[in-house]
C-alpha positions in Angstrom: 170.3 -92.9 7.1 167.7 -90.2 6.1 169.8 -88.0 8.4 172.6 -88.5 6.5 171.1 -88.1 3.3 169.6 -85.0 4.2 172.8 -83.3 4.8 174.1 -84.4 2.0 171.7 -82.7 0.1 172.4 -79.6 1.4 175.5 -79.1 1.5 175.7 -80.1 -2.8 172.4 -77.8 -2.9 174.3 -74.6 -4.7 173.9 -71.0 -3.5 172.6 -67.9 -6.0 174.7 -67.0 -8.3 176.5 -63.7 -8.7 174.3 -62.9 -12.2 170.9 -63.5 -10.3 171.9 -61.2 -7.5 172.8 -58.4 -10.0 169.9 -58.5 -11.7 167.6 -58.2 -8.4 169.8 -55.1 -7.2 169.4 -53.5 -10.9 165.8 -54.0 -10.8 165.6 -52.9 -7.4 167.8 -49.7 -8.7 165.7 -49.4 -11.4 162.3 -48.6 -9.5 164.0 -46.6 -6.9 164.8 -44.6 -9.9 161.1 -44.5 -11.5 159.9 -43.3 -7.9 162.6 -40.3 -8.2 161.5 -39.3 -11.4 157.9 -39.5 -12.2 155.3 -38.2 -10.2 153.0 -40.1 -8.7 149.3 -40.0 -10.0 147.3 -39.3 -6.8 144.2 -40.9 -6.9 141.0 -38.9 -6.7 139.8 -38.7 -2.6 137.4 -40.6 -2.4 133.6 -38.4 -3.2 132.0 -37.2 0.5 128.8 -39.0 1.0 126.0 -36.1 2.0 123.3 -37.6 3.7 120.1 -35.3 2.9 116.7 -36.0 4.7 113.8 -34.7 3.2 110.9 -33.2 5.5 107.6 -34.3 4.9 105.6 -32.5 2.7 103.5 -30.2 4.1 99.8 -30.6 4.8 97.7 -29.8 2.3 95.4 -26.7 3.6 91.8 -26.6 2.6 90.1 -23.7 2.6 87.0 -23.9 4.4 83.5 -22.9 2.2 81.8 -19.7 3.8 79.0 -20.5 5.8 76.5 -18.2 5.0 73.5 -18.1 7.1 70.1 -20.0 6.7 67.7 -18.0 5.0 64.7 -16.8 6.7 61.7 -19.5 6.2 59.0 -17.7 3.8 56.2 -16.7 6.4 53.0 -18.4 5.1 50.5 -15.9 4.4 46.8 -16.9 4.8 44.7 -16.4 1.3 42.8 -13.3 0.9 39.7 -14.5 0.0 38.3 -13.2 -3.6 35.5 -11.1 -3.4 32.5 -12.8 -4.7 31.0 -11.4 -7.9 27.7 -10.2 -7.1 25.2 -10.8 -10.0 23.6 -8.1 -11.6 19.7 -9.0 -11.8 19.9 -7.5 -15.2 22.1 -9.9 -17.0 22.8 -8.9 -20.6 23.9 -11.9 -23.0 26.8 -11.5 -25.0 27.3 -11.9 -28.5 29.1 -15.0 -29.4 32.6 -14.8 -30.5 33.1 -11.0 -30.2 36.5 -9.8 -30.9 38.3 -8.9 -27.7 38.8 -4.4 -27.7 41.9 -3.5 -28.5 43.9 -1.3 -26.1 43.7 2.2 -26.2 46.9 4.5 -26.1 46.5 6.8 -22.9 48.0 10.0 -23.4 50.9 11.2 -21.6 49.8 13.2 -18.4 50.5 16.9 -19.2 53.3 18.7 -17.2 51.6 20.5 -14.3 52.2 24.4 -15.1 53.2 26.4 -11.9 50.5 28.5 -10.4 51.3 32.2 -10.9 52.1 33.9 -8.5 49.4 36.0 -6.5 48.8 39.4 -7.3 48.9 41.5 -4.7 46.2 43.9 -4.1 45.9 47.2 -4.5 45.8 48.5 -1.1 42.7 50.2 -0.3 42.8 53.8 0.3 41.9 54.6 3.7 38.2 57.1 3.5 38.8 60.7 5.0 37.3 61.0 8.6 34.2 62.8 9.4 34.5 66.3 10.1 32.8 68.6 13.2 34.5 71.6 12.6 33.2 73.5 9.7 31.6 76.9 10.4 28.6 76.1 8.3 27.2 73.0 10.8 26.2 75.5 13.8 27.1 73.1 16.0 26.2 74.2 20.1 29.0 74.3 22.7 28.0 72.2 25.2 26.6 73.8 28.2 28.7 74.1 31.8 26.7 72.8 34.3 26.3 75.7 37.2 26.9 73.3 39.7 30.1 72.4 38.2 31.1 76.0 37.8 30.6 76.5 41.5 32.1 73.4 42.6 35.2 74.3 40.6 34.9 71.6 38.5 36.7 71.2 35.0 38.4 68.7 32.5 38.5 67.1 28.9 35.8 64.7 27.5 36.4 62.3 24.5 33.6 61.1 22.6 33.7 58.5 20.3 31.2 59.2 17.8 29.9 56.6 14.1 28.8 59.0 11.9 26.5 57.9 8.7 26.9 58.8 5.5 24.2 61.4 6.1 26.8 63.4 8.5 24.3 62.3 11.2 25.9 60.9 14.6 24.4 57.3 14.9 25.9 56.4 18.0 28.2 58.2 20.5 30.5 56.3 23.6 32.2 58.0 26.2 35.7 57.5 25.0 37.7 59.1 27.7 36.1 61.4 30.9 37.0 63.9 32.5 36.2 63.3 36.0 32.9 64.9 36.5 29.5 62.7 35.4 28.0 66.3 35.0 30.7 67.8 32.6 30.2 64.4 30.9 26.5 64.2 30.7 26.8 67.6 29.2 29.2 66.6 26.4 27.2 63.5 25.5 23.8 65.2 25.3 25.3 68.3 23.4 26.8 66.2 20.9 23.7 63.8 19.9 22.4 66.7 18.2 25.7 67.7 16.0 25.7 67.6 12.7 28.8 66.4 10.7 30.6 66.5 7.0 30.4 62.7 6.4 33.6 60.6 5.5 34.7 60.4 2.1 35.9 56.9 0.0 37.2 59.2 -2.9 34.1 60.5 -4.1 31.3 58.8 -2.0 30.4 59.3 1.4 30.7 56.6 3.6 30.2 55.5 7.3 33.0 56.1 9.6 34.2 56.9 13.1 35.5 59.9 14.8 36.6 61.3 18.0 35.7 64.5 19.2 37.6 66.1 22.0 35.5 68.8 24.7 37.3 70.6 27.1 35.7 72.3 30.1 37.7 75.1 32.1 36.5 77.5 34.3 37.7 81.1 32.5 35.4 79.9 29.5 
């Protein structure tokens, strides 16, 4: 029965009809059209997502304080002990409430003045030596010793007379010999008895030395 029935409704079930079709295919038409036509609005890609990491910050660097080094311990230093006053058996007292001195100005030092400079000297003239050889003494020629003539003997004696300001010889040396004792001997006896002009310090006679040379030879 519900078999039956059920057919039945199908088959008086009616189709689409022509209008409903026609509208589906126009509308259909329609957006085929509107894609044709009109661009299509593209939608913004979608925004890249950037993944940043940030580092750590870095460490914070502290400056380190200078070390300086320890300073030196202050070296004790023993007292010096104060001298004790010794007391003056003569104690005078002082009068009561005398006014303190007042300080007195000390004048600047003066500035040292250089030292001139040294004068030099006049230089001394030298005094004129004695003389033996003026005609008016009369002095002797020593004598030749007869043994010396015979033995051939001869030479030159020095004599180193100091004669005073008297023109008198006051002492006589053998300055240089000649080889013979006798030809000296002669010379140094001979001449102890000379007279001479003293030396001269501009106009005063003084003191002074003097050689006097004696020569011995054979064809005197």
């Amino acid at each position: 029965m519900r078999l039956a029935s059920s057919l039945y409704y199908d088959e008086a079930r009616p189709g689409p009809s022509p209008a409903a079709l026609g509208i589906v295919v126009a509308v259909h038409i329609l957006v085929v059209w509107l894609l044709l036509h009109f661009k299509v609005i593209a939608l913004p890609a979608p925004l890249a997502v950037l993944s940043v990491s940030l580092l750590p910050p870095a460490p914070e660097i502290r400056q380190q304080p200078d070390i300086l080094p320890p300073k030196p311990l202050p070296v004790a230093r023993k007292p010096v002990p104060a001298p004790v006053p010794v007391p003056d058996p003569t104690v005078l007292a002082a009068p009561a409430d005398s006014p303190s001195p007042s300080p007195i100005a000390v004048p600047p030092a003066p500035t040292p003045v250089p030292a001139p400079a040294p004068v030099a000297a006049a230089p001394v003239a030298a005094p004129t030596p004695p003389r033996f050889d003026a005609d008016y003494l009369d002095n002797p020629k020593p004598p030749y010793p007869a043994i010396s003539r015979r033995m051939g003997e001869q030479g030159r004696v020095v004599l180193r007379v100091r004669v005073d300001a008297q023109g008198l010889p006051i002492d006589v040396q053998l300055h240089a010999s000649s080889g013979s004792e006798r030809l000296d001997a002669s010379a140094l006896q001979t001449v102890r008895r000379w007279k001479f002009v003293p030396a001269r310090l501009g106009n005063e006679p003084v003191a002074a030395s003097v050689l006097v040379p004696i020569a011995f030879t054979l064809k005197d």
